[in-house]
C-alpha positions as CSV (number, residue, x, y, z in Angstrom):
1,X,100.9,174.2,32.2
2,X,97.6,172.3,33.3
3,X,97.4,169.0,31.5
4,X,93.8,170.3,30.0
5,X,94.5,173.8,29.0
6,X,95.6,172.4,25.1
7,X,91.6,170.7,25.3
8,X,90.3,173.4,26.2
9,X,91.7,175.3,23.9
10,X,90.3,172.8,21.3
11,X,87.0,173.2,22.9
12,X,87.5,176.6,22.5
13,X,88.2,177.1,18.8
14,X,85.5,174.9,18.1
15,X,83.1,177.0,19.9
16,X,84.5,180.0,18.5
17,X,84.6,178.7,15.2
18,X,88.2,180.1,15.0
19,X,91.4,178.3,14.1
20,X,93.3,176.8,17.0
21,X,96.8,178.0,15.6
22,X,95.1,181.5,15.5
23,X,94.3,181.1,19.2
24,X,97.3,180.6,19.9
25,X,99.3,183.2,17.5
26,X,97.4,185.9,19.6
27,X,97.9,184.2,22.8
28,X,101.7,183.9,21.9
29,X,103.0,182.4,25.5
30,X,100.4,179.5,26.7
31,X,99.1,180.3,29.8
32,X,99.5,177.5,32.8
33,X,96.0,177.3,33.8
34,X,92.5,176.6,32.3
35,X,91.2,179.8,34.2
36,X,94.4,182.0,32.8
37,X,93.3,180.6,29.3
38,X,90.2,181.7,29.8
39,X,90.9,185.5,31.4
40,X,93.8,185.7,28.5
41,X,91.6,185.3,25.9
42,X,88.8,187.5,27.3
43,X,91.4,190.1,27.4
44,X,92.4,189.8,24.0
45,X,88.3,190.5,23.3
46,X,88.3,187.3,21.5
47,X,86.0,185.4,24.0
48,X,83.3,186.3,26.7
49,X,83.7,184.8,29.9
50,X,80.7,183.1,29.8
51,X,81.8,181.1,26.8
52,X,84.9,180.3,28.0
53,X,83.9,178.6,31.1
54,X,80.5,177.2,29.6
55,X,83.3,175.5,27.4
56,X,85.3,174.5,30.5
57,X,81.9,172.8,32.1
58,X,81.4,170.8,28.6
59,X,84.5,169.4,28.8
60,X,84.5,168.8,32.6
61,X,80.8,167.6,32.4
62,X,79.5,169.6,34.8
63,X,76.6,172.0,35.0
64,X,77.0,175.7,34.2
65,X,75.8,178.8,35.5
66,X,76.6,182.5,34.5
67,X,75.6,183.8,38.4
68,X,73.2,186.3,36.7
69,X,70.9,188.1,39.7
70,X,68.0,188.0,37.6
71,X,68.1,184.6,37.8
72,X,69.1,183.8,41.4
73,X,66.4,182.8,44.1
74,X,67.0,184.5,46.9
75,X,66.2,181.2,48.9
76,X,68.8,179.6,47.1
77,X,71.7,181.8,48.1
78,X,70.9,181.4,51.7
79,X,71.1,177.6,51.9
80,X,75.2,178.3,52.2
81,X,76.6,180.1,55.7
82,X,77.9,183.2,54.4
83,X,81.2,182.5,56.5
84,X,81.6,179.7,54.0
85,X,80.3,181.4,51.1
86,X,83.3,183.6,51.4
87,X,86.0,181.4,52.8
88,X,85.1,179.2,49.6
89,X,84.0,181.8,47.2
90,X,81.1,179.3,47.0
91,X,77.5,180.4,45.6
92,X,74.8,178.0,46.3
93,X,72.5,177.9,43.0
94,X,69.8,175.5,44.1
95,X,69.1,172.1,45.6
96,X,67.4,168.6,44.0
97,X,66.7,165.7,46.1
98,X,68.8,166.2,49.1
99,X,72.0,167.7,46.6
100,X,73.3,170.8,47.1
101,X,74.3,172.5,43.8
102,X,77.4,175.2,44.6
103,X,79.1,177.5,42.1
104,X,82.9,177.3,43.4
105,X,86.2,179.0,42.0
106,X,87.7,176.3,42.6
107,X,86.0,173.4,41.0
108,X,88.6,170.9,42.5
109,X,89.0,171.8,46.0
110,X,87.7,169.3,47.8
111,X,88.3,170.2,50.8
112,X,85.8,173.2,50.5
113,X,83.2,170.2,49.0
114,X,84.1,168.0,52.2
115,X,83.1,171.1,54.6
116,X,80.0,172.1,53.0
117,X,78.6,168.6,52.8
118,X,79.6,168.9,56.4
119,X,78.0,171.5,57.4
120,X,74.9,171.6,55.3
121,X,74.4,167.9,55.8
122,X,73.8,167.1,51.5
123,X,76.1,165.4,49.3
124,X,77.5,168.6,46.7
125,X,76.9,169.1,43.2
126,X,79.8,171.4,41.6
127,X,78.6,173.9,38.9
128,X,80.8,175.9,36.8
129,X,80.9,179.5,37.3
130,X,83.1,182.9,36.4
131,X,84.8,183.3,39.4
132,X,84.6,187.0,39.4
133,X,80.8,186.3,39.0
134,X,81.1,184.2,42.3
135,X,82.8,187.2,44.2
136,X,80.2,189.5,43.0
137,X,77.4,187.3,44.2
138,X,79.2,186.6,47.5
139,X,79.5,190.4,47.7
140,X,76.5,191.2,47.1
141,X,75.1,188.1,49.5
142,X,77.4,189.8,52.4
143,X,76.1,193.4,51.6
144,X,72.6,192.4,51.8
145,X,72.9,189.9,54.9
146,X,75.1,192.6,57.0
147,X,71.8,194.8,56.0
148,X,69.3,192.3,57.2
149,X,71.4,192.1,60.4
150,X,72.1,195.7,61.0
151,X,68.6,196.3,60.8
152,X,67.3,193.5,62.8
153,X,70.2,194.3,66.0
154,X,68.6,198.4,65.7
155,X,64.9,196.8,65.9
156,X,65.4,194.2,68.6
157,X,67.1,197.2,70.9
158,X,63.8,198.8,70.8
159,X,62.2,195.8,73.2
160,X,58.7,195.8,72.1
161,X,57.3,193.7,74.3
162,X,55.1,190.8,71.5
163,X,52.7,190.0,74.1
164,X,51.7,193.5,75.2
165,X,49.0,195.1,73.9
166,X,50.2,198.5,75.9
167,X,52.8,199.6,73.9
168,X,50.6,200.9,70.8
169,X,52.4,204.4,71.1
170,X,55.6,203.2,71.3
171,X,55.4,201.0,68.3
172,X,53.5,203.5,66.2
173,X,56.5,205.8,66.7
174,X,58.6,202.5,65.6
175,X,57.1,201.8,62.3
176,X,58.2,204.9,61.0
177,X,61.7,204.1,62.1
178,X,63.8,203.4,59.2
179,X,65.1,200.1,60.1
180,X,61.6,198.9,60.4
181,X,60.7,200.4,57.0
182,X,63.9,199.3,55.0
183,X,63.1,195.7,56.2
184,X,59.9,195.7,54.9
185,X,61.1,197.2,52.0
186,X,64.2,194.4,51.5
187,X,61.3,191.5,52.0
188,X,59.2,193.1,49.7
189,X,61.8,193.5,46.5
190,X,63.7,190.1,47.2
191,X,60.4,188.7,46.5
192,X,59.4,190.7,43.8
193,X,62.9,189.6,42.5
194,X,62.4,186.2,42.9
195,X,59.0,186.9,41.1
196,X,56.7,186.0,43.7
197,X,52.9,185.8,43.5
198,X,52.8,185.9,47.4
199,X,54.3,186.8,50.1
200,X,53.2,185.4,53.6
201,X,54.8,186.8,57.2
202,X,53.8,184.4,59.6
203,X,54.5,184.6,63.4
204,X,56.1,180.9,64.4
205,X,56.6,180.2,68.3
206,X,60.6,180.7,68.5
207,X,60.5,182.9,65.1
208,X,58.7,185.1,62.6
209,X,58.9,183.3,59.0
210,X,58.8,185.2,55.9
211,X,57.9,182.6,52.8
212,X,57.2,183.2,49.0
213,X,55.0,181.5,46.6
214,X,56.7,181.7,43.1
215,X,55.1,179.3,40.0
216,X,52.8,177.9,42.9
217,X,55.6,176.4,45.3
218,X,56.1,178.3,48.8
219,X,59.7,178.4,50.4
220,X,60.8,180.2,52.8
221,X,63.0,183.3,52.2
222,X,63.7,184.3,55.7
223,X,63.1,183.1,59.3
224,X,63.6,186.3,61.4
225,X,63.8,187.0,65.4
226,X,60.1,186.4,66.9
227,X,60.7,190.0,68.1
228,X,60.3,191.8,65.3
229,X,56.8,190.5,64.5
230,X,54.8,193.2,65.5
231,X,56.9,195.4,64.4
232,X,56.9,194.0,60.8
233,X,53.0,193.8,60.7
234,X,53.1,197.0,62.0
235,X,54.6,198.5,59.7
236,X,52.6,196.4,56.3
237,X,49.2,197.5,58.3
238,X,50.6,201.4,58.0
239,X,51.9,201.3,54.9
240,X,48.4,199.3,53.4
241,X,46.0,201.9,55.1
242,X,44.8,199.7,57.7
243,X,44.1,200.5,61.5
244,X,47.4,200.3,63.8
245,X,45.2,200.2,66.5
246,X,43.0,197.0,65.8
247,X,44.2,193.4,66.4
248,X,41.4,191.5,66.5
249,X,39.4,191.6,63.5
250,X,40.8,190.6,60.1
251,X,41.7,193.5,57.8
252,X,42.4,194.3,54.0
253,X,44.4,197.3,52.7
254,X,46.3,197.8,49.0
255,X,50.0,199.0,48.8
256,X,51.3,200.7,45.4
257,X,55.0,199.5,44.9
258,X,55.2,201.1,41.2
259,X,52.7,202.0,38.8
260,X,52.6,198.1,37.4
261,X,53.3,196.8,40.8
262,X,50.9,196.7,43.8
263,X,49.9,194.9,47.3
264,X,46.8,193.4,48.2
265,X,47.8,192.7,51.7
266,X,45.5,190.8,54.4
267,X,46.0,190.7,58.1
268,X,44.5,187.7,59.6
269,X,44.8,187.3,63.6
270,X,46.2,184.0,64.8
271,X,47.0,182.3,68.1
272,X,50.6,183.0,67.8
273,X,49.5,186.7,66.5
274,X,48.6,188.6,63.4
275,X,49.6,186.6,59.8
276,X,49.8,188.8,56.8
277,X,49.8,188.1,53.4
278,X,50.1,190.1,50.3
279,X,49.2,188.9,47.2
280,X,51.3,190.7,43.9
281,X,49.0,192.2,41.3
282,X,50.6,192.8,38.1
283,X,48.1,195.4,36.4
284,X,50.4,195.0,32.9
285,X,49.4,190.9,33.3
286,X,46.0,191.5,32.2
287,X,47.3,192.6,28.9
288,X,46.2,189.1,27.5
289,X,44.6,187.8,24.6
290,X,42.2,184.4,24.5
291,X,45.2,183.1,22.2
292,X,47.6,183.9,25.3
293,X,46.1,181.4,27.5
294,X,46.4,177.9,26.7
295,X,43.6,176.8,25.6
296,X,43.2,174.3,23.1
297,X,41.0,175.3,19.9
298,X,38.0,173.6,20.5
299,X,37.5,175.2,24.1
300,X,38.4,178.4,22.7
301,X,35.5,178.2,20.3
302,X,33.4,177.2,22.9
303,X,34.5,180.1,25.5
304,X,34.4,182.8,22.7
305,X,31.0,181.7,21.6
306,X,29.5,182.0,25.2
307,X,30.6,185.9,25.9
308,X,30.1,186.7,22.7
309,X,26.2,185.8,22.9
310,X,24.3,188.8,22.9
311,X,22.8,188.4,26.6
312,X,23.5,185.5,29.3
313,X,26.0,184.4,32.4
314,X,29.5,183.0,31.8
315,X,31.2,182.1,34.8
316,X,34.8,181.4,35.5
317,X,35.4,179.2,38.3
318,X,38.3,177.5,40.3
319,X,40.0,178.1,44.0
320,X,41.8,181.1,44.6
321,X,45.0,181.9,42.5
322,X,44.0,180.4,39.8
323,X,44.0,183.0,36.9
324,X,40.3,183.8,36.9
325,X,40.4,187.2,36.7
326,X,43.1,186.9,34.0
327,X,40.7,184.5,31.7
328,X,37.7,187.0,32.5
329,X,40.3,190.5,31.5
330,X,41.3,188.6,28.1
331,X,37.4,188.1,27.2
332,X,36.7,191.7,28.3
333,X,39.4,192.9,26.1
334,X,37.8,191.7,23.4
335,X,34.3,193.0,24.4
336,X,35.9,196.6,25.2
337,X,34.8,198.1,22.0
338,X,34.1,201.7,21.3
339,X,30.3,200.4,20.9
340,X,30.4,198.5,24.1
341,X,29.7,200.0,27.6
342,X,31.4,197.8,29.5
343,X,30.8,198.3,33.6
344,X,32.6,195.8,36.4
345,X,32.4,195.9,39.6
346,X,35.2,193.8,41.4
347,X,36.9,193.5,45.0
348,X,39.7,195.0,44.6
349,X,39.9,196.3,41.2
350,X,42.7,194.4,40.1
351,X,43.6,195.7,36.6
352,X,42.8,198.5,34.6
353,X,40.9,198.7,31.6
354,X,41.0,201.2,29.7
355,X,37.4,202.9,28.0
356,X,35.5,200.7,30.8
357,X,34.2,202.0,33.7
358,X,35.2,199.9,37.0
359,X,34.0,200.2,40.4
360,X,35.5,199.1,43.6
361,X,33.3,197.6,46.1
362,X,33.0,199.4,49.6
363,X,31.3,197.6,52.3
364,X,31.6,200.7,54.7
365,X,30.2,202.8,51.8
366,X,27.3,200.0,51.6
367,X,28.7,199.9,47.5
368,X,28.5,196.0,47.7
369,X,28.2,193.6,45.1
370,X,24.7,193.6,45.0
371,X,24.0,197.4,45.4
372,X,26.6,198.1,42.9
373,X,24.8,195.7,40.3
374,X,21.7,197.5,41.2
375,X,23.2,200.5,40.3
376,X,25.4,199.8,37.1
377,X,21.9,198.2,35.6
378,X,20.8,201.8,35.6
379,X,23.6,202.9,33.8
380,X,22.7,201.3,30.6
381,X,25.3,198.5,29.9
382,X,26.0,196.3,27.6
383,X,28.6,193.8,29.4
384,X,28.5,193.6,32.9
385,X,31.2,192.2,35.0
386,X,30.8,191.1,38.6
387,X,34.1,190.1,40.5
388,X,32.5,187.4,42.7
389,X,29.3,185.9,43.1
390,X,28.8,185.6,46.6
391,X,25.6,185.6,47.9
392,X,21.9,184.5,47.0
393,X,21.6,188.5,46.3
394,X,24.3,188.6,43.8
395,X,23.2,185.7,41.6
396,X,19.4,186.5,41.8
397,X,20.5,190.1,40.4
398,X,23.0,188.8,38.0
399,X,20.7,186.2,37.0
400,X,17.5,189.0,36.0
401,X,20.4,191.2,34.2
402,X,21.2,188.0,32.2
403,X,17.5,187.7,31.4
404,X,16.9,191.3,30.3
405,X,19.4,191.5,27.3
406,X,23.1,191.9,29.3
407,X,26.1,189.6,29.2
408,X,26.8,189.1,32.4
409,X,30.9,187.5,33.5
410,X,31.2,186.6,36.6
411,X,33.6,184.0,38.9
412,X,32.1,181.7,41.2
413,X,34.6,179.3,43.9
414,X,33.6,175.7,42.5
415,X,35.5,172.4,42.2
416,X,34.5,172.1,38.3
417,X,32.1,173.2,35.8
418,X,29.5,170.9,36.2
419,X,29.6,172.0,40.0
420,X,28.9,175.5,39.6
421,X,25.5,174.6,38.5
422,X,24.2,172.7,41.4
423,X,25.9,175.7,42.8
424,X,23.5,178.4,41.8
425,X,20.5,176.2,42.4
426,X,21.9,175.9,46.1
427,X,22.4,179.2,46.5
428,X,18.8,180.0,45.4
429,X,18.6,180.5,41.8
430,X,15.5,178.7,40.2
431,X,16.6,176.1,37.7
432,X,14.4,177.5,34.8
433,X,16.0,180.9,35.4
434,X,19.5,178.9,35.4
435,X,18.6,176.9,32.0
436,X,17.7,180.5,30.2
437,X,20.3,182.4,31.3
438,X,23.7,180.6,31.7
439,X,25.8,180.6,28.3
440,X,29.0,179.4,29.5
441,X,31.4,178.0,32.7
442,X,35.0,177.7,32.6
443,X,36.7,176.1,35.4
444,X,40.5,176.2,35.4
445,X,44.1,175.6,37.4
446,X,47.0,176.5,37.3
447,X,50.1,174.2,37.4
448,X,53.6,174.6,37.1
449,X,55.4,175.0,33.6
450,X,58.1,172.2,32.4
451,X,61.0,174.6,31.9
452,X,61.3,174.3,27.7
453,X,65.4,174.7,28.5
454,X,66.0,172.1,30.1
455,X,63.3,169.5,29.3
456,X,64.0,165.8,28.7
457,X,62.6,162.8,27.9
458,X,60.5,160.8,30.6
459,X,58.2,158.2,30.8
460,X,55.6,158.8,34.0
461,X,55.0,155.9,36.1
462,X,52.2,153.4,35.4
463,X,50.0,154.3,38.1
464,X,50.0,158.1,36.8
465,X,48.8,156.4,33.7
466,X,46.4,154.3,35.1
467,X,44.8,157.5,36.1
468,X,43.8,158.1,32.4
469,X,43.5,153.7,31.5
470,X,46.8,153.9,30.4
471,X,49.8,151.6,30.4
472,X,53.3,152.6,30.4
473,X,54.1,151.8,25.9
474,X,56.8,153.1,23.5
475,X,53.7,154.7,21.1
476,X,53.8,157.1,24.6
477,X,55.4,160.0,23.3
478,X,55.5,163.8,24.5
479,X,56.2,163.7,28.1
480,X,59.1,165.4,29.4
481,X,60.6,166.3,32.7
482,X,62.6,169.3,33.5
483,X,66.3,168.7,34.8
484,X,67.2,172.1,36.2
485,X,68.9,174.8,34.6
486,X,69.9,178.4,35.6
487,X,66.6,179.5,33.4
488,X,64.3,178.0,36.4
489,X,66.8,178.9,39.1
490,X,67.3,174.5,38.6
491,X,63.7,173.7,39.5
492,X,63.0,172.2,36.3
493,X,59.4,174.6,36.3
494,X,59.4,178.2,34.8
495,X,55.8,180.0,34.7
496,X,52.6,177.9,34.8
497,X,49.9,176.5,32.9
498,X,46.3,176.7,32.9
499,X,44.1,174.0,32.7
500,X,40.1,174.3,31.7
501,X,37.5,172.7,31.4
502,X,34.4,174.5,29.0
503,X,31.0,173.5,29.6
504,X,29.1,175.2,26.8
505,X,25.4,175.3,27.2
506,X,23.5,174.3,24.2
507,X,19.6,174.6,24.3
508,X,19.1,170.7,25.0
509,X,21.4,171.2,27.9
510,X,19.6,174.5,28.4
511,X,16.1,172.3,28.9
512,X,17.7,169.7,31.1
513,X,19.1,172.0,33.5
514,X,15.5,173.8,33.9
515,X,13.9,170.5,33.8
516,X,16.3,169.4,37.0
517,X,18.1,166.8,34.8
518,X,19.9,164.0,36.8
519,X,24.1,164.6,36.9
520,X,24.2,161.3,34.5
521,X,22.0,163.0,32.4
522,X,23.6,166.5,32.6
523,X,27.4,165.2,31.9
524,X,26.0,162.9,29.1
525,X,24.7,166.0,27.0
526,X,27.8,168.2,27.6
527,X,29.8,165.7,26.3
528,X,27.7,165.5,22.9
529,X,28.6,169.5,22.9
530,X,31.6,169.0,23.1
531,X,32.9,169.3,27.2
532,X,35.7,167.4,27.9
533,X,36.6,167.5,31.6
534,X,40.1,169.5,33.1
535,X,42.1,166.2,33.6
536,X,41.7,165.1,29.7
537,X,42.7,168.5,29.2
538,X,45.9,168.3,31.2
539,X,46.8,164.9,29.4
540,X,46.8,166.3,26.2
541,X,49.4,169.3,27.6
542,X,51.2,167.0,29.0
543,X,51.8,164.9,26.2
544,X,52.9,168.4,24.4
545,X,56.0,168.9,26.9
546,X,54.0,171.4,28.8
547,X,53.4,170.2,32.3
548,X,54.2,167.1,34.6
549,X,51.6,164.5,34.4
550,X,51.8,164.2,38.6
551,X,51.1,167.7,38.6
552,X,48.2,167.3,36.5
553,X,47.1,164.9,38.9
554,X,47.2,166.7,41.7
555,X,45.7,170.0,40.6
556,X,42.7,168.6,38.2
557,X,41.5,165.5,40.2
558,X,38.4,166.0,41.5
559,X,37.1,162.9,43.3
């Protein structure tokens, strides 16, 4: 009998809440190892594997994961040879700071912890796991590699020659091959698995890399033979609707994966050869309220006050990615009343909403922004939405709805709110027309979320604080860190936050726009309404336990 199987059995009982002599009444012969204890018990139905070995890792002191595939990263489980994965019956969970952290059978074996610090080149964090949960994974990570493999040999014996532009017929007849399409296929649901935002396939000079963006970091899922690129892009430019035929010119195409799942995928052509991108649009993620998106009170008011002003512009701004068209779909909810007509026009239509009418812009139909707008003005709205305001057209159009009784939302690619309206003036919208029409501008980011599992305790360094004229002091209190758990795949981030800044515009702040106000002057009366600016804003999450206060930092800094 192990010399810790009678502790664990304490540790056990405690957990269980059960008597230790009726532990072992059912068991009625000890069993000689910790991981007999454990599978005795489970058979008796008295314990779920899970608890046993959680227990086992408390006692041990070290980390535990239950192996589950929801919450496995893909990128993760490649970081260990599969020849080792198996000799081992090792699962790598995740990585922090140059440590590998490995679920093995076999917590003691050393020898499997000197060979994969060996090989891998990091120092080895053991983390408890079932071992039958281990041989599953390891399965599973064979099943899916042999795949990957399989398919890659069938496509490489095909010899497309990369640097021929001759072979159009023979690789149209390709990307309808199978192999072709399930590996566009397996990239497509490991990511969604992972829950990606992005997925870019980028042509490299020895190699085609495949890398996701999940919660705003990018990692690499795959690095594939430089072979298969065209191939690959191929096959995304078929399956989005875009010509086979044309390399030269950028392109844009949708692909539906399910009914709440689709593909805006972009082709861009490079030096090395075409990059593509697809962006994942969740059309169930627009199913927010104002109450869903982190905003504090007082800019909530403010928000809700602008679109809810009978006629005017209120813009949402911020780079790419950064949950504009979310903010804009939870104000529109609200507005989408049986009284309301409600028209956008957006590029692509991104969500649906249901009892408005939505049109998709179509530049060879000449159904662009501004021709749309033209059009939905004749239909009698009541809230206009544009997707982007682009041009000089755009704004001058969006500006004269504003002006003639519509509410007018919009987005517009600024650094910050106070931006967006030397914006407009730049892109030809008189300042008088600015003062009278503009209501409201929200500019946001998004950073990553401090996983609420496993947050701890920290206290950020003093030239973070100095950032905000602060000084590192016990009456700091709030800010956390995230260690890494199996919730956030041991990232220490789940999800993200936004961060906003609301610039309300009151009528003395109306007046000073149209009277070409100085900045000074302009910042000076949005702070007496009540604007405070995106980094304040991020303080005060951060000193809640949301976010990290170097992420704030990066994302909200503007000068």
């Amino acid at each position: 009998m192990a010399q810790t199987t009678p502790d664990l059995l304490d540790a056990i009982a405690a957990r269980l809440e059960e008597d230790r002599d009726f532990l072992e009444h059912m068991l009625g012969d000890m069993p000689a190892t910790e991981v007999a204890l454990i599978e005795a018990l489970h058979g008796l139905g008295l314990l779920e594997l899970d608890q046993g070995y959680r227990a086992w890792a408390d006692m041990l002191g070290l980390p535990f994961h239950a192996l589950d595939p929801e919450h496995l990263d893909p990128h993760n489980l490649h970081l260990l040879p599969l020849d080792i994965a198996k000799r081992h019956r090792a699962v790598a969970v995740g990585s922090e700071d140059g440590c590998l952290l490995v679920a093995l059978a076999n917590p003691f074996d050393l020898l499997a912890i000197d060979e994969i610090q060996e090989v891998t080149g990091n120092s080895v964090q053991v983390v408890m796991a079932p071992p039958a949960a281990i041989v599953r994974t390891v399965e599973r990570l064979e099943r899916a590699t042999s795949g990957i493999e399989g398919l890659i040999q069938r496509l490489l014996k095909a010899e497309i020659d990369v640097h021929s532009v001759d072979d159009a017929d023979k690789l149209r007849r390709l990307v309808g091959d199978d192999a072709v399409v399930q590996l566009v296929d397996h990239l497509i649901d490991e990511a969604l698995r992972a829950r990606a935002s992005d997925i870019h396939v980028e042509p490299q000079r020895d190699s085609l890399r495949v890398r996701i963006r999940v919660d705003g970091d990018l990692d690499t899922l795959y690095t594939l033979p430089t072979g298969l690129h065209r191939a690959v892009v191929a096959r995304i430019k078929v399956a989005s609707g875009m010509d086979l035929g044309e390399s030269r010119k950028p392109q844009d195409g949708r692909i539906s994966v399910t009914e709440q799942i689709e593909l805006r995928v972009s082709v861009l052509p490079s030096v090395r050869g075409e990059k593509a991108v697809l962006r994942v649009l969740n059309r169930g993620g627009a199913a927010v309220d104002i109450g869903d998106l982190d905003l504090d009170p007082e800019n909530v008011e403010l928000f809700r006050r602008g679109f809810s002003s009978p006629n005017g512009i209120v813009l949402l701004t911020g780079p790419t990615g950064s949950g504009k068209t979310t903010t804009l779909y939870a104000a529109m909810r609200e507005l989408n009343r049986d009284d309301c007509n409600l028209i956008t026009v957006e590029d692509p239509v991104e969500y649906e909403l249901p009892g408005a009418t939505q049109v998709q812009v179509d530049v060879k139909a000449d159904r662009t922004f501004a021709n749309a707008l033209r059009a939905i003005l004749r239909q009698d709205p009541d809230v206009v939405m544009v997707g982007e305001i682009r041009d000089e057209e755009t704004a001058g159009i969006a500006v004269q709805a504003a002006l003639t009784g519509h509410m007018v939302l919009s987005t517009l690619h600024t650094n910050d709110a106070l931006a967006t309206i030397h914006r407009l003036v730049d892109m030809g919208v008189a300042p008088y027309l600015l003062g009278a029409s503009l209501r409201c501008i929200v500019a946001q980011r998004l950073v990553s979320r401090i996983c609420p599992e496993c947050a701890e305790p920290v206290m950020p360094e003093a030239s973070l604080l100095a950032e905000f004229d602060l000084a590192p002091s016990p009456s700091l209190q709030g800010f956390v860190r995230g260690a890494g758990c199996k919730s956030c795949r041991h990232r220490g981030r789940r999800g993200r936050v936004a961060l906003h800044e609301v610039l309300y515009v009151t009528p003395e702040l109306a007046a000073a726009i149209s009277a070409r106000a100085s900045d000074q002057e302009i910042q000076t009366i949005a702070n007496r309404a009540g604007y405070r600016r995106m980094l304040q804003d991020g303080l005060d999450k951060a000193m809640r336990g949301l976010v990290a206060l170097e992420d704030v930092v990066a994302a909200a800094r503007t000068e």
